[in-house]
Backbone as JSON, one array per atom type, in Angstrom:
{
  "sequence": "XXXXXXXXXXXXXXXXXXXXXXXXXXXXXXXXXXXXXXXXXXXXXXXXXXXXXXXXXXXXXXXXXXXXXXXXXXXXXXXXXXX",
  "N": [[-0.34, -0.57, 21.62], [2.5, 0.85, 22.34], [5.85, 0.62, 20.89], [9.2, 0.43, 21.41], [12.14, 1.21, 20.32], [14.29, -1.01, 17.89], [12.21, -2.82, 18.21], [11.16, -5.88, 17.03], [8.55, -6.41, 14.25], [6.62, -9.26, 13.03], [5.67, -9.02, 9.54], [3.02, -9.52, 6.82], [4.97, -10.58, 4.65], [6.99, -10.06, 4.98], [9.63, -9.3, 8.08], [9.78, -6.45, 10.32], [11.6, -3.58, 11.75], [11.25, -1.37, 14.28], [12.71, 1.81, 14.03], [12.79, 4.94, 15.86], [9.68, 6.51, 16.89], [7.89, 8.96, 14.71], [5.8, 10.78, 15.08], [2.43, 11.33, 17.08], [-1.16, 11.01, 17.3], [-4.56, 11.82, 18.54], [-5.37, 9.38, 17.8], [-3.77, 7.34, 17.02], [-0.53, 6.19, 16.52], [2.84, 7.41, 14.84], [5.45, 5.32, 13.26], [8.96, 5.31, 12.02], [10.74, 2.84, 10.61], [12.6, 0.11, 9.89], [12.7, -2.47, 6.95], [13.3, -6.05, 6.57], [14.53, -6.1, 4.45], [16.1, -3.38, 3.83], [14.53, -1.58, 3.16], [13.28, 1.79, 4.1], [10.57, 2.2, 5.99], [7.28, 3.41, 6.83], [5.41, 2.84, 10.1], [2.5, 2.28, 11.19], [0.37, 2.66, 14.05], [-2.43, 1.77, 16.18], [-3.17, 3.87, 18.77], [-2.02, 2.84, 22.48], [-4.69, 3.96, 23.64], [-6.55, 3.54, 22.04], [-6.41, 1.06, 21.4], [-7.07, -1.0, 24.01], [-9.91, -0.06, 23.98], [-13.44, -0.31, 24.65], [-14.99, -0.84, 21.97], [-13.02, -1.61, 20.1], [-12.94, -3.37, 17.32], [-14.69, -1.98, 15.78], [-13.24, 0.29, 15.86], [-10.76, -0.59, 14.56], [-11.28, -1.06, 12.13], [-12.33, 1.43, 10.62], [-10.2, 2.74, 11.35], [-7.98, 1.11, 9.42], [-9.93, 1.81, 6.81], [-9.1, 4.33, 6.96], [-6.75, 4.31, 5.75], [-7.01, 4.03, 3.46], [-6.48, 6.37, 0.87], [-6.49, 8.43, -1.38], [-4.06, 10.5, -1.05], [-2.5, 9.38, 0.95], [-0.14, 7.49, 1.72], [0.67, 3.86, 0.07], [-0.29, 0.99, 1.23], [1.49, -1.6, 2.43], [1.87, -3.55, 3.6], [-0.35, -5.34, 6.0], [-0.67, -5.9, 9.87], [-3.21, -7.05, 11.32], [-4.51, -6.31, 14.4], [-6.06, -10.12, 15.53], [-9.62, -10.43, 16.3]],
  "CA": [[0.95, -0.91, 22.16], [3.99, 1.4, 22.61], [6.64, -0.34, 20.36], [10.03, -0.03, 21.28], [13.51, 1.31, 19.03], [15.07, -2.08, 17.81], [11.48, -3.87, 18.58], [10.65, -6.21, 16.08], [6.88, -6.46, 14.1], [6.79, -9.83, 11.51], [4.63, -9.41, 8.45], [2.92, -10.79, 5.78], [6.52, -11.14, 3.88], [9.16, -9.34, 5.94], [9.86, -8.59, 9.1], [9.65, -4.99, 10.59], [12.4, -3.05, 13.18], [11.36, 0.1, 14.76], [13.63, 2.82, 14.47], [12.17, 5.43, 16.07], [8.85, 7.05, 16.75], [8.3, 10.0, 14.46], [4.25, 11.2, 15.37], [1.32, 10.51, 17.36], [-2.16, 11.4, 17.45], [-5.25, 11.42, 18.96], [-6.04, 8.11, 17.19], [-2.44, 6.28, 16.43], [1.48, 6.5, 16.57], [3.73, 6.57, 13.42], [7.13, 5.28, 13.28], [10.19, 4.84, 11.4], [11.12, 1.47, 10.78], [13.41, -0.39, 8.53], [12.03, -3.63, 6.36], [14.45, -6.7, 6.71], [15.37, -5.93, 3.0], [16.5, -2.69, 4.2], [14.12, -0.63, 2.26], [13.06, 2.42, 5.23], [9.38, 1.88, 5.22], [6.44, 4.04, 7.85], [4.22, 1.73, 10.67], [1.07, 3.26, 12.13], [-0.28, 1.69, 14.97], [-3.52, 2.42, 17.17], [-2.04, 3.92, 20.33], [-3.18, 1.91, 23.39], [-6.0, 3.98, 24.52], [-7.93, 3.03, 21.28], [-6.53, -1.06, 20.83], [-8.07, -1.14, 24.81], [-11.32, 0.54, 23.7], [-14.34, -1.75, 23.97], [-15.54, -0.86, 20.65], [-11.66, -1.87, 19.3], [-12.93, -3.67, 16.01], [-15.25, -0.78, 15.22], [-12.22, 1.11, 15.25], [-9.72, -1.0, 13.84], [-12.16, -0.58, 10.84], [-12.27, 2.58, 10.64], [-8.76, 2.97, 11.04], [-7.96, 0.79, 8.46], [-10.5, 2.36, 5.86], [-9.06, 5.46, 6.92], [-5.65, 4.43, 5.3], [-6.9, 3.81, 1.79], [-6.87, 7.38, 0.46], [-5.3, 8.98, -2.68], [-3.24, 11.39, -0.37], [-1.8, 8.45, 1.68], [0.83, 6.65, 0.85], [0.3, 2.63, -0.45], [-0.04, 0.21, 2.33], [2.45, -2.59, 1.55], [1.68, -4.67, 4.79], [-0.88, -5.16, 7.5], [-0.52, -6.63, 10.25], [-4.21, -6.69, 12.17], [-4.8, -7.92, 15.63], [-7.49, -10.95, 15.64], [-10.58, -9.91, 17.07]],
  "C": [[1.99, 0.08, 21.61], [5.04, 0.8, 21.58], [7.9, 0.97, 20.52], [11.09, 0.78, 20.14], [13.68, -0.86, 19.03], [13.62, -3.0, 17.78], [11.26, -4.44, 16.81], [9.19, -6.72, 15.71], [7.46, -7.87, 12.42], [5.5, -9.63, 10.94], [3.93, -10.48, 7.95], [4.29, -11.75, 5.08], [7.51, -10.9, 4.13], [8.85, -8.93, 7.77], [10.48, -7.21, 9.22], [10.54, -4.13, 11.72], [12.11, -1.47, 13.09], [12.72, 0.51, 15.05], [13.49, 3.91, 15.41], [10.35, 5.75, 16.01], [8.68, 8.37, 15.87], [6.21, 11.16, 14.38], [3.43, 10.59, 15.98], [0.52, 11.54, 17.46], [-2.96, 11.49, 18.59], [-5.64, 9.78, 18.77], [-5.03, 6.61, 17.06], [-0.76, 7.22, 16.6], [1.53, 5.85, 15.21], [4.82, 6.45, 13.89], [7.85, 5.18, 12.44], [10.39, 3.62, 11.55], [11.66, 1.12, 9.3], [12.9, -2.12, 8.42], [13.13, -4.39, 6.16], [15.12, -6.79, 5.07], [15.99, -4.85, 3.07], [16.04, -1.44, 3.38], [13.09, 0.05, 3.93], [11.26, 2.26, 4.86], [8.6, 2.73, 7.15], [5.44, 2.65, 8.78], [3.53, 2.32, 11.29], [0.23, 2.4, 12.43], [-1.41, 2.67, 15.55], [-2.59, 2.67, 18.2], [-3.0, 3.36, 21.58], [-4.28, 2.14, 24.01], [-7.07, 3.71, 23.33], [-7.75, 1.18, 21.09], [-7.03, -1.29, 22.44], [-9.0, -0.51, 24.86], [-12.1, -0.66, 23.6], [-14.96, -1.93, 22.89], [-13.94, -0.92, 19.7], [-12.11, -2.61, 17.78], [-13.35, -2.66, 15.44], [-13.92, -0.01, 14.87], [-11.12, 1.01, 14.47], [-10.19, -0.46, 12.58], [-12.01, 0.56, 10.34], [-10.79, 2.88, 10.4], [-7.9, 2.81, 9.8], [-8.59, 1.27, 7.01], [-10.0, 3.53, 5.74], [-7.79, 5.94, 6.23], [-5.94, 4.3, 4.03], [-7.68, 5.53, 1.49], [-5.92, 7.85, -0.85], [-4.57, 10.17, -1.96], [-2.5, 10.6, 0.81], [-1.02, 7.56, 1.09], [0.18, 5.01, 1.28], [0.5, 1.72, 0.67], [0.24, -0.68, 1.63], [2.22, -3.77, 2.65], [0.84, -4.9, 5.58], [-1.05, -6.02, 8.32], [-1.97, -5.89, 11.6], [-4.51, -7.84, 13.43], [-6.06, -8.62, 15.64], [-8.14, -10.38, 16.77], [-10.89, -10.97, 18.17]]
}
């Protein structure tokens, strides 16, 4: 999914407002977004030709594993769609 300036994403503990888009891939979109504490914080989504893929958990997976790296910054939130 596409998301929106202004759209809002709720968390585990805060809610999330896209500011902008600021990259996309082959694999995912990043954006800008500000955390309702007002600390500026990154959201990287699948872009919709992989969350309608019929192998979409396989990839969520993947995706997800692909964010825990020591050259990536600390994921503070995730918000995963039920399978």
């Amino acid at each position: 999914m596409v998301f929106a300036a202004g759209w809002l994403i709720d968390g585990t503990n805060y809610q999330y407002k896209i500011v902008k888009a600021i990259g996309k891939g082959g694999f995912g979109i990043t954006y800008l977004a500000k955390r309702n504490d007002g600390l500026d914080v990154v959201v990287k989504t699948l872009n919709d030709t992989m969350q309608n893929h019929r192998d979409f958990n396989d990839l969520q997976a993947k995706f997800m594993k692909g964010c825990k790296h020591r050259h990536i910054v600390k994921i503070l939130d995730a918000i995963v769609r039920p399978c």
